[in-house]
C-alpha positions as CSV (number, residue, x, y, z in Angstrom):
1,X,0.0,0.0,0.0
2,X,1.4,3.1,-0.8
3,X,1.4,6.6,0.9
4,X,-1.3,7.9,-1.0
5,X,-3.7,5.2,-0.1
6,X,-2.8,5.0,3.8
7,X,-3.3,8.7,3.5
8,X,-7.3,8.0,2.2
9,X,-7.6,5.1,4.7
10,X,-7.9,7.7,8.2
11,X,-9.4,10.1,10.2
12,X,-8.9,12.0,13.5
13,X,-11.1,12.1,16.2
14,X,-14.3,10.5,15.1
15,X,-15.5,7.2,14.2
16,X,-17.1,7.3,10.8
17,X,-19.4,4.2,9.9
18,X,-21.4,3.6,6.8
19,X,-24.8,4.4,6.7
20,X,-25.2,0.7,5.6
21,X,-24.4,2.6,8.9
22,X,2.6,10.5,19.7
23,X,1.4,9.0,22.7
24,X,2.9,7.8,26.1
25,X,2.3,4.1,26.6
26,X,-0.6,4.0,24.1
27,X,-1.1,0.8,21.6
28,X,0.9,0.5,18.3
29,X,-1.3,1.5,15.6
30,X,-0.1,1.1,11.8
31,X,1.0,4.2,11.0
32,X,1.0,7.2,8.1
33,X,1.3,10.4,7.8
34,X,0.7,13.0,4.9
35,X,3.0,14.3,2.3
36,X,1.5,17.9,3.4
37,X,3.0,19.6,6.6
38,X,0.8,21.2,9.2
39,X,0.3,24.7,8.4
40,X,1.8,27.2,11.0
41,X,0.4,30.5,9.6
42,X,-2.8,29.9,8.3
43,X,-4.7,32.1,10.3
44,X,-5.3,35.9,10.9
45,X,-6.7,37.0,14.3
46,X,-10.5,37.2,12.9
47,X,-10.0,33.8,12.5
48,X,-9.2,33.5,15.8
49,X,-12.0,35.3,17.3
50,X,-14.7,33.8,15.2
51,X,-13.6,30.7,16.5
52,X,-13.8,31.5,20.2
53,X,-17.0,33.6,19.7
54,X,-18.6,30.4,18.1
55,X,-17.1,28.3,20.8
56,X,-18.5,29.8,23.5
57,X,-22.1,30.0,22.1
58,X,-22.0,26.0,21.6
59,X,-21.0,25.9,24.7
60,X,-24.0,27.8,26.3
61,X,-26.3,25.9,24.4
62,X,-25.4,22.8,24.7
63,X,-25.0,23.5,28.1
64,X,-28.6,23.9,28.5
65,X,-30.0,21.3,26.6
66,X,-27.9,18.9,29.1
67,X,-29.4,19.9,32.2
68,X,-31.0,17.9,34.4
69,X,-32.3,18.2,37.8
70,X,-29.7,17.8,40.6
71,X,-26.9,17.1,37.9
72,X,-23.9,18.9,37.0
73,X,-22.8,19.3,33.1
74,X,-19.1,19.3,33.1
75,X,-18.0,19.6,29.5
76,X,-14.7,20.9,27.2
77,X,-16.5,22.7,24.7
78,X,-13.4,23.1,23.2
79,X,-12.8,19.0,22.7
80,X,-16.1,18.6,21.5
81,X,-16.0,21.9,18.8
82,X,-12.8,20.4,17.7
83,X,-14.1,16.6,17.0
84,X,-17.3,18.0,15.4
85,X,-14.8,20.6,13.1
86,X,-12.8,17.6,11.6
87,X,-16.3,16.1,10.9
88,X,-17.4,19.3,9.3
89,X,-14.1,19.2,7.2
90,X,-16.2,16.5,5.3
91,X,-19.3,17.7,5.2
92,X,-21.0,18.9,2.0
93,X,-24.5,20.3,1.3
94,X,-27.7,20.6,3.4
95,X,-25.1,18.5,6.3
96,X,-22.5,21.7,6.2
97,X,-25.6,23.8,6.8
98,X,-26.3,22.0,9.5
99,X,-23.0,22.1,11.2
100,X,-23.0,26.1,10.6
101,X,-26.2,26.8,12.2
102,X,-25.9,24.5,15.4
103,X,-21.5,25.5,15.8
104,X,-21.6,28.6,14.0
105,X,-19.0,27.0,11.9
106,X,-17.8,29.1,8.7
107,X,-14.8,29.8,6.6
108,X,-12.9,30.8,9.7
109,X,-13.4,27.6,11.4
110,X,-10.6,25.0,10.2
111,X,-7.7,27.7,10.0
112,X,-8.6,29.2,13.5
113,X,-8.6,25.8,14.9
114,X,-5.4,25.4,13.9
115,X,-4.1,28.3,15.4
116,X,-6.0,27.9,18.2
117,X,-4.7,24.2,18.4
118,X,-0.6,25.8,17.8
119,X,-1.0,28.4,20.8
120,X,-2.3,25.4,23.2
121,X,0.6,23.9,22.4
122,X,2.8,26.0,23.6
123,X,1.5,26.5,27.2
124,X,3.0,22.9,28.3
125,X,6.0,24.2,30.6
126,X,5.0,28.0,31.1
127,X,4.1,27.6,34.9
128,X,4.4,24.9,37.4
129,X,1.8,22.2,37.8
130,X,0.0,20.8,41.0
131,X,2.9,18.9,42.1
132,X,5.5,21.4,41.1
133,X,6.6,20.2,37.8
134,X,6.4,22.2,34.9
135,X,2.8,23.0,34.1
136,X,1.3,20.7,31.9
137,X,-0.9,21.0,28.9
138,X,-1.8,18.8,25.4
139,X,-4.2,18.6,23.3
140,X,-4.4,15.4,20.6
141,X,-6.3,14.7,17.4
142,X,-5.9,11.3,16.0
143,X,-7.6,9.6,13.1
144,X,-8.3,6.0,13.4
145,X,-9.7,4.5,10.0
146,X,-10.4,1.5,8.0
147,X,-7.7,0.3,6.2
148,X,-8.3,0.4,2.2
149,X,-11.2,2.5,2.7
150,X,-10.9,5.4,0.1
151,X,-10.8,8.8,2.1
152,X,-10.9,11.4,-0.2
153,X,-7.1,12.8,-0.4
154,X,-8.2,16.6,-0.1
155,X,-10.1,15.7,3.6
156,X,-6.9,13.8,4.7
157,X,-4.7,16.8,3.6
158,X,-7.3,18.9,5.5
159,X,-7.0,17.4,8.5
160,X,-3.2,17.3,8.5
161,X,-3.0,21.3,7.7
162,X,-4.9,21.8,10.1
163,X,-5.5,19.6,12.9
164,X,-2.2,17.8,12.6
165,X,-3.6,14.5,12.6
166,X,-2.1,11.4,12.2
167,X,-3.4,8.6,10.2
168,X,-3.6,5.1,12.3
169,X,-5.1,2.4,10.6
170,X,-7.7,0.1,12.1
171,X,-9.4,-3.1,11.2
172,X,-12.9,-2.3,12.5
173,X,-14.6,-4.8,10.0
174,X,-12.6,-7.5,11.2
175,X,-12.3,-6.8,15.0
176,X,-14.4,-3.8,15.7
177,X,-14.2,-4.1,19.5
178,X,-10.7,-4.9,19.6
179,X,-10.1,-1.4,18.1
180,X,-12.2,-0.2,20.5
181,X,-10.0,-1.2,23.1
182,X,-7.0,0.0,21.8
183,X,-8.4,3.6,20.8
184,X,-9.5,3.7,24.3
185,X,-6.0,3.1,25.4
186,X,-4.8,5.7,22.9
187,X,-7.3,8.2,24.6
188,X,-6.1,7.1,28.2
189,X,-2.4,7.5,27.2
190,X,-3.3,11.0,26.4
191,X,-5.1,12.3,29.1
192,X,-2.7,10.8,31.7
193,X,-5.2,7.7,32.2
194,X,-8.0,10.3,33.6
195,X,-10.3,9.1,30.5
196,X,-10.7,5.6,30.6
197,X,-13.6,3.8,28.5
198,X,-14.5,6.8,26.5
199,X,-15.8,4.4,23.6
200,X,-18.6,2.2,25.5
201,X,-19.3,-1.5,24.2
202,X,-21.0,-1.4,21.2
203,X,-20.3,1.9,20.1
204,X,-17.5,0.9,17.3
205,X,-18.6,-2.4,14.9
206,X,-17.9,-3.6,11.4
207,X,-19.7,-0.5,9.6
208,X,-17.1,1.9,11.5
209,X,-15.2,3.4,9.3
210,X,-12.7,5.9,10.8
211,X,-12.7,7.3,14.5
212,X,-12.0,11.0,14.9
213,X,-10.5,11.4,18.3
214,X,-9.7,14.7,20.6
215,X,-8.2,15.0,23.8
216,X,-7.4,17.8,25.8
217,X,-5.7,17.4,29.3
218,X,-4.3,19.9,31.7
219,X,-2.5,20.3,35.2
220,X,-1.9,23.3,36.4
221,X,-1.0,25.2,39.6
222,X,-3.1,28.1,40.7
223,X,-0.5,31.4,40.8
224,X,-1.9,31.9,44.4
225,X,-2.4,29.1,45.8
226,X,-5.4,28.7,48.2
227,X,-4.1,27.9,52.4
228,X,-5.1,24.4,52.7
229,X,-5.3,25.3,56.5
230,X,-8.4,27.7,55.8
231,X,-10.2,24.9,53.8
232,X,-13.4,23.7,56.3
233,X,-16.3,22.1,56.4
234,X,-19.2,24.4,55.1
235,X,-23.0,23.7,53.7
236,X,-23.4,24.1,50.1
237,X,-27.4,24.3,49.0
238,X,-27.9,22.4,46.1
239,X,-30.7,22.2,44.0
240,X,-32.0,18.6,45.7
241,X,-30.6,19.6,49.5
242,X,-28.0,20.7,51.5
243,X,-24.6,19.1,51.4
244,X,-21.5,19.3,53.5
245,X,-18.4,20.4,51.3
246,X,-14.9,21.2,51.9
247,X,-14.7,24.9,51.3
248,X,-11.8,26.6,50.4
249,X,-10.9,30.2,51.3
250,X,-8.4,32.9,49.8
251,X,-8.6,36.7,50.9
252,X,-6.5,39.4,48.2
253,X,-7.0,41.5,45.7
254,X,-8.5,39.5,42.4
255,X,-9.9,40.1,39.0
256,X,-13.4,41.0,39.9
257,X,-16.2,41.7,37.3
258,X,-20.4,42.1,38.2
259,X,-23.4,42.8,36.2
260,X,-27.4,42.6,37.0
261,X,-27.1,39.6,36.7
262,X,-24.1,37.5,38.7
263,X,-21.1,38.7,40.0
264,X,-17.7,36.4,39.0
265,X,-14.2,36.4,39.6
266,X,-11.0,34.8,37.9
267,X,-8.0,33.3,39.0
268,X,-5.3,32.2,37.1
269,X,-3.2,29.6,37.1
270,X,0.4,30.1,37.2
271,X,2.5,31.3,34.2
272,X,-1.1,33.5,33.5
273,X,-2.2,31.9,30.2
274,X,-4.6,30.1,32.0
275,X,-7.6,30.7,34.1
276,X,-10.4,29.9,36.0
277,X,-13.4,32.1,36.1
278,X,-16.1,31.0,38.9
279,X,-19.3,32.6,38.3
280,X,-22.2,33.2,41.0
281,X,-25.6,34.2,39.8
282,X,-27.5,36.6,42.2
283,X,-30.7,34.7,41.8
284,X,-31.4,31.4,41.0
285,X,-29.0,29.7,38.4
286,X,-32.2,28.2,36.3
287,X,-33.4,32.5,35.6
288,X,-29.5,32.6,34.8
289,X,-29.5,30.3,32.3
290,X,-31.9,31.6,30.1
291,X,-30.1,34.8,29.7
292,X,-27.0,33.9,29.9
293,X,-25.0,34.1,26.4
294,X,-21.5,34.7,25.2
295,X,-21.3,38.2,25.2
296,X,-21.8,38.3,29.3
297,X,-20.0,34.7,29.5
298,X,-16.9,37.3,27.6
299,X,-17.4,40.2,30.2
300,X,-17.6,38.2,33.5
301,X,-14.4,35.8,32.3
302,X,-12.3,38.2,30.9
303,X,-12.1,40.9,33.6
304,X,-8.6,42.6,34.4
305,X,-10.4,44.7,37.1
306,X,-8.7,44.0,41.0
307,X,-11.1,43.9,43.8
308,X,-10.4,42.8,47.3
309,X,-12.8,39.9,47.6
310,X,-13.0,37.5,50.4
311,X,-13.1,34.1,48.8
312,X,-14.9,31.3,49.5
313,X,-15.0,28.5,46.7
314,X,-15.6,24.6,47.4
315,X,-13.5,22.3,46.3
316,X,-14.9,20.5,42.5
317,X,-14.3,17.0,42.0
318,X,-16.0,15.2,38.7
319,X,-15.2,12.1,37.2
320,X,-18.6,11.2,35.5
321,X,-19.2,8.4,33.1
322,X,-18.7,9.2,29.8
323,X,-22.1,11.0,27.8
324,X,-23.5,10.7,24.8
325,X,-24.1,14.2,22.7
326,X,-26.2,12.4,19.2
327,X,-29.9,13.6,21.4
328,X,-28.7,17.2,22.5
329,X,-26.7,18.2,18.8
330,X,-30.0,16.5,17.2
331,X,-32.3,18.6,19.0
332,X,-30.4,21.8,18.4
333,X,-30.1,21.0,14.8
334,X,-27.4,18.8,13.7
335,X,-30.2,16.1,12.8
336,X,-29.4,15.4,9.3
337,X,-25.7,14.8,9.9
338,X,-27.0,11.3,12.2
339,X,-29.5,10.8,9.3
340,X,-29.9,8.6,6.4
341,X,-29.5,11.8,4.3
342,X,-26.0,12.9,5.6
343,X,-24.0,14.2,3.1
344,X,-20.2,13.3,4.0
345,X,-19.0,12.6,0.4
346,X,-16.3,15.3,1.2
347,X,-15.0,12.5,3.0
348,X,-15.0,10.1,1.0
349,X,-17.0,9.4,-2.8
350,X,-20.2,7.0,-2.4
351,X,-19.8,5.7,-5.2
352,X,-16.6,4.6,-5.0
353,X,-16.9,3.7,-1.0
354,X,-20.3,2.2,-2.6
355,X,-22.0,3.3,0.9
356,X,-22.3,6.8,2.2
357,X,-21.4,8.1,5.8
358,X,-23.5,9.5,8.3
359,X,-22.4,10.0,12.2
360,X,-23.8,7.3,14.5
361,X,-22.6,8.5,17.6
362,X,-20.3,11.5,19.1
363,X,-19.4,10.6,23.2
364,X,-18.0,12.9,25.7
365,X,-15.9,12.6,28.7
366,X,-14.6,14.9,31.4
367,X,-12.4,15.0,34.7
368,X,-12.4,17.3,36.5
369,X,-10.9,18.3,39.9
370,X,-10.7,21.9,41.8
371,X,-8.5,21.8,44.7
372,X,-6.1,24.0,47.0
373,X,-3.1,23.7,44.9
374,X,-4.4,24.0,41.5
375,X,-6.5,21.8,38.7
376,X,-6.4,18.8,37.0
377,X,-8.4,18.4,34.2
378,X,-8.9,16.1,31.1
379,X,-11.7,15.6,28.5
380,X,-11.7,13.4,25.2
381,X,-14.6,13.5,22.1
382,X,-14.9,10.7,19.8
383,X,-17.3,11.4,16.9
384,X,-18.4,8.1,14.9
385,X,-19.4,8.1,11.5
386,X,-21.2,5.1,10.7
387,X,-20.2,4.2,7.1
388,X,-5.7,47.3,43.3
389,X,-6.1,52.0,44.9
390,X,-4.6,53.7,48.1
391,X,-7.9,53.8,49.6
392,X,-10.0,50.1,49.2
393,X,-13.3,49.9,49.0
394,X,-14.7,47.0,51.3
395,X,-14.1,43.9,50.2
396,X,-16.6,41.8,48.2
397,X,-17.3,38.8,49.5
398,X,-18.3,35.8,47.4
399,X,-19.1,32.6,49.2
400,X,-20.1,30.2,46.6
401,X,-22.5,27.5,48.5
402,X,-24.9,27.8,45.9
403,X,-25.6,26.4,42.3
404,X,-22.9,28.4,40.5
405,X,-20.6,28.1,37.1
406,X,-17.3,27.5,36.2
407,X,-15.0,28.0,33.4
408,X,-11.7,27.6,32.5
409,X,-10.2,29.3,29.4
410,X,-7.2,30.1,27.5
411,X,-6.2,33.7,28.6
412,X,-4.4,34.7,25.1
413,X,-6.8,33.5,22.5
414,X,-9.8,33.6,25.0
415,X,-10.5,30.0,23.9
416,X,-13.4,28.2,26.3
417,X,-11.5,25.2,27.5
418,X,-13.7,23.6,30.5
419,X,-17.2,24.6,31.7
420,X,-18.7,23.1,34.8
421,X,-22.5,23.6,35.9
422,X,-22.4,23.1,39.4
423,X,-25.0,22.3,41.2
424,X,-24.3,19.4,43.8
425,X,-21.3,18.8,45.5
């Protein structure tokens, strides 16, 4: 097989099935890589923007079509925009419509999420991480596919401009829960094994046709670290009952911002590309939601403004099983890419795959953890296609033992990383 056809035989970050339906210690795939190099300037800064702006929109969104009563959403919006770009890469027609409307996705998309993608990279080592080490940061795409299947050479040659994605080549017709297993492994490699069994049973089989996989993970210290002495015992008032949590507490002067409707404050993590924004609603965080968007999500996160505030924040921990996305992206539009009538043939040509591609299932996992020294986070998305002043004002205090949000973000780009609806603890 020659380089040509091992380059039209993957795909990153999403497993594609017929409609007839770099790492650690991860497992040796077969392996080949495109003639065409990644492309490190193909983006202007309004490519950059759009991106984000999009980003954090999705992110709202589908934030609220997830909720439940008494359950947080923990999400990367950032993963999850990522997988579903590489699927839009392929996309063609009434599909590519679809993918616009619901992700706001447009010509800026693929070149901003490579420069997006190229900044991430570079915060690895620029602070110090939980345990002292240098800060750590990576994000992954991979493309497992078929091998023989005939990916269209222009979709593979997108991907690897702009995603950098390798192409590892599976046998999912002849032992589609073996690969399974060993993307699985991949993704646990990635995310320092904090996202195990992101592909459940059942979810690959012998229609699979390529796996697009993200990962995202991240440790990093906070720059001011929280006095693990001050942490207590405190009552945080869900939305099903009252819960004892270990709250944390931090007094100084910290980037501060308030409208009508919440009041929020950020805290970065150390080296300052990075940072957490926790945001408390003044009223209940169901009104919130329905105002909410990413205009004020911008405003409240992005604040430079120093305030004393008098800190309390409980400590997050969430390692949830992994959640399927197919309902909520149907429901907000993206119906006709899980259809019969997907059009995908930018992928590959029906006629010559004889069988056309439509996405069977896209599944999401997070971990998360909030604690006095800093934050550990990891999330993976796999998208299957089947086929300070002299004088101070009082401080403010902010005592969050109440539903609230969370969001971590890139501080340069503005990029929404992490978003956590908190509502039990």
């Amino acid at each position: 097989m020659n380089l040509r056809t091992l380059r039209l035989a993957a795909l990153p970050l999403l497993a594609l099935t017929a409609c007839a339906d770099d790492p650690v210690v991860a497992p040796d795939f077969e392996e080949a890589r495109s003639s065409l190099a990644r492309d490190a300037a193909s983006s202007k800064p309004e490519d950059v923007s759009a991106v984000v702006a999009a980003n954090s929109t999705f992110a709202l969104a589908l934030n609220r079509r997830l909720v439940k009563a008494g359950e947080n959403v923990v999400l990367s919006p950032a993963s999850i925009s990522s997988a579903l770009a590489m699927a839009y890469g392929g996309a063609q027609g009434e599909t590519a419509r679809a993918f616009e409307k619901v992700l706001g996705f447009d010509g800026h998309t693929h070149p901003g999420m490579n420069s997006i993608d190229l900044a991430l990279a570079t915060r690895a080592g620029d602070g110090r991480a939980v345990d002292g080490t240098p800060l750590k940061f990576a994000v992954n795409n991979a493309l497992f596919a078929q091998k023989g299947y005939p990916f269209k050479a222009t979709y593979l040659d997108l991907l690897a401009r702009n995603y950098g994605a390798g192409i590892k080549l599976a046998n999912f017709r002849g032992d589609p829960d073996g690969e399974r297993g060993r993307i699985n492994g991949f993704v646990a490699a990635k995310t320092e094994q904090k996202i195990k069994d992101l592909l459940p049973l059942g979810s690959i089989s012998t229609v699979t046709r390529a796996v697009l996989v993200n990962t995202v993970y991240m440790n990093a210290a906070w720059a001011t670290p929280f006095e693990a002495s001050l942490t207590e015992d405190s009552t945080f008032h869900g939305e099903l009952g009252a819960t004892t949590v270990k709250m944390m507490h931090r007094d100084g002067s910290l980037a501060y911002a308030a409208d009508g409707h919440a009041q929020a404050v950020t805290l970065p993590y150390d080296g300052g590309k990075l940072a957490l924004t926790a945001i408390l609603p003044r009223g209940d965080l169901a009104s919130f939601d329905s105002t909410f968007d990413a205009e004020e999500l911008d405003v409240l996160s992005r604040s430079t403004a120093a305030t004393q505030v008098s800190l309390r924040l409980p400590r997050i921990h969430s390692d949830g099983a992994a959640l399927s996305l197919a309902e909520p992206l149907e429901t907000l539009g993206l119906g006709v890419a899980f259809s019969g009538s997907a059009d995908f043939s930018g992928i590959a040509d029906p006629a010559i795959a004889e069988e056309t591609l439509r996405i069977g299932k896209v599944v999401h996992k997070v971990y998360l953890d909030v604690a006095e020294k800093g934050t550990e986070a990891a999330a993976a998305t796999a998208v299957v296609l089947d086929g300070t002043t002299a004088i101070q004002d009082p401080p403010k205090t902010m005592t969050f033992d109440r539903p609230f949000y969370v969001v971590i973000r890139d501080v340069p780009t503005g990029m929404v990383l992490f978003t956590a609806r908190i509502v039990k603890l």
